[in-house]
C-alpha positions in Angstrom: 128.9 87.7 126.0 132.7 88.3 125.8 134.1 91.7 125.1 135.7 90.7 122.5 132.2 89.7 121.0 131.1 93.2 121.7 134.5 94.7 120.3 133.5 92.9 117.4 130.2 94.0 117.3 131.2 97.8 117.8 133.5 97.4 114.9 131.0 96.4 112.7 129.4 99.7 113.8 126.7 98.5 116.2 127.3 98.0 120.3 125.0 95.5 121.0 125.1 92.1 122.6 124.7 88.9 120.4 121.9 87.6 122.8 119.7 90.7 122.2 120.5 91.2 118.6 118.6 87.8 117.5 114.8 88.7 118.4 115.4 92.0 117.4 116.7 91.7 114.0 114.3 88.8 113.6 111.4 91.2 114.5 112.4 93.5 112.4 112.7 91.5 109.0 109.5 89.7 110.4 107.8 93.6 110.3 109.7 94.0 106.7 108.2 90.9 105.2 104.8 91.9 106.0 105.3 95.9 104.8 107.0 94.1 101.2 103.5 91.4 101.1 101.3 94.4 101.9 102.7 96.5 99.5 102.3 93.0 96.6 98.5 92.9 98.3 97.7 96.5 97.4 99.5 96.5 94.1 97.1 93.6 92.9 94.1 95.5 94.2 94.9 98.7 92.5 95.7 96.5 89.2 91.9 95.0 89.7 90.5 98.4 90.4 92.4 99.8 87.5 91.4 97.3 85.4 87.7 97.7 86.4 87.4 100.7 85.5 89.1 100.7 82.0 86.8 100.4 79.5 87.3 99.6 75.6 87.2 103.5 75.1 90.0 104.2 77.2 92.2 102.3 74.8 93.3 104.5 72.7 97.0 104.4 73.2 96.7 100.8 74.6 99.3 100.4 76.8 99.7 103.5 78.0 95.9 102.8 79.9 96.2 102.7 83.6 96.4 98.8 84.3 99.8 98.8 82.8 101.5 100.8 85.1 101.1 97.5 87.6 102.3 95.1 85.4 106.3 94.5 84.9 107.6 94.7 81.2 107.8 91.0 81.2 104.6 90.2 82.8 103.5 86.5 82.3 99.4 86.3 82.0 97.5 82.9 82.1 94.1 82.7 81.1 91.6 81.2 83.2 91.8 77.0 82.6 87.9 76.5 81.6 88.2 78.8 78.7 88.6 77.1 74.9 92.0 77.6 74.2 93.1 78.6 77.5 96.9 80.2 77.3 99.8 82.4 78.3 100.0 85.8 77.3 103.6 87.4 77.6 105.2 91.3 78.3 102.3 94.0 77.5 101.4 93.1 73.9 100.0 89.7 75.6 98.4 91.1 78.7 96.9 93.6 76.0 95.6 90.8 73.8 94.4 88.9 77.3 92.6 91.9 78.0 91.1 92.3 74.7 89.7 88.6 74.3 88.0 89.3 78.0 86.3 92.0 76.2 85.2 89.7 73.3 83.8 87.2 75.6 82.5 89.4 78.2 80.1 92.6 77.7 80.7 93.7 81.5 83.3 92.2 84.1 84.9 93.0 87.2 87.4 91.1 89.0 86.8 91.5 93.1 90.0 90.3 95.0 88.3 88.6 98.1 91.5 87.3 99.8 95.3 87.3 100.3 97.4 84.2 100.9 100.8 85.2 101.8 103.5 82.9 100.3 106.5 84.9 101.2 109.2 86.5 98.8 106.8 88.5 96.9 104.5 86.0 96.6 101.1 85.3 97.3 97.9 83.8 96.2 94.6 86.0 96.0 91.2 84.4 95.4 89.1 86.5 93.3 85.5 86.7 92.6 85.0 87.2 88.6 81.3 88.9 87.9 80.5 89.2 84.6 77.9 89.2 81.5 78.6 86.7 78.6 78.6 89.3 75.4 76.4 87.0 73.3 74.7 84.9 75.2 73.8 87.4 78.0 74.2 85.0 80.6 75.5 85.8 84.2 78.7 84.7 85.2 80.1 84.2 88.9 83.2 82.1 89.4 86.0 81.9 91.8 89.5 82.3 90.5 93.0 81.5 92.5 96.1 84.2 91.3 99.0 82.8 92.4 101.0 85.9 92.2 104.1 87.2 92.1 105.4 90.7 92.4 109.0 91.6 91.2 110.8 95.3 91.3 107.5 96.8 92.9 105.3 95.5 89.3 103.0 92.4 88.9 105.2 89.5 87.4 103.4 86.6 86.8 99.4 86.1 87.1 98.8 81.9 87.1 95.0 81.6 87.3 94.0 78.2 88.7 90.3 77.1 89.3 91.6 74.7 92.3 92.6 76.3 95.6 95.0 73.6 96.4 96.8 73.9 92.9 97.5 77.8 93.1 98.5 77.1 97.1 101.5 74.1 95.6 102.3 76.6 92.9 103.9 79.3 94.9 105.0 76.8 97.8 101.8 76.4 99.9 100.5 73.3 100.3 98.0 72.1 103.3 
């Protein structure tokens, strides 16, 4: 290291030698990603739990109910592929109406996130266990769904349900 390296360097309002300054500042973005996808990771959760425990009572000023607080003003919701008519529900009037034809289909549902997938830059896909109780037939339903996620300005901002692992992996950059 030269001093003129370090002049620089203390001009720029740090004293530090370049060979030191590379692990370091990689370390820390390194620990700053990982903060920013744990902070996406619990977001989701608290969406599920929020939306868990909303029930069709607690509608009465619709988007005012809890699970919207998660979700950005332009959120982008796609319905999960094996469902008739399977489509994309936009801003909070659509994940409203997204919400509302789970409740016509489904008498009781939960949505378990089971795992995170980090993809970087806010995104990430989690795989989620759906239980549920068709409204009327009354069967039992258990299926695995793939969120590929992705989290802008601190608020869920896009929700692409996939049935394929592989698929929701390739859709926010994955692939194995």
């Amino acid at each position: 290291v030269t001093a003129k390296m370090v002049e620089q360097n203390e001009g720029a309002g740090r004293a530090t030698t370049v060979g030191s300054l590379a692990p370091l500042e990689f370390a820390w973005r390194v620990a700053e990603f990982s903060a920013l996808d744990e902070r996406a990771f619990r977001l989701f959760r608290d969406l599920c739990d929020a939306f868990n425990s909303l029930g069709e009572s607690k509608l009465g000023e619709p988007l005012e109910a809890k699970p919207f607080r998660y979700l950005h003003v332009d959120v982008e919701l796609e319905d999960y592929p094996g469902i008739p008519g399977a489509t994309w529900h936009e801003g909070h009037a659509g994940a409203l109406q997204w919400t509302i034809n789970l409740w016509e289909s489904f008498g009781d549902f939960t949505l378990e996130p089971r795992e995170f997938i980090r993809a970087g830059r806010g995104r990430f896909v989690c795989v989620t266990a759906t239980v549920g109780q068709g409204r009327r037939s009354g069967l039992e339903l258990s299926l695995t769904a793939y969120a590929a996620v992705t989290v802008e300005d601190d608020k869920i901002r896009r929700i692409a349900i996939s049935a394929d692992r592989q698929d929701a992996l390739k859709s926010v950059g994955l692939s194995n």
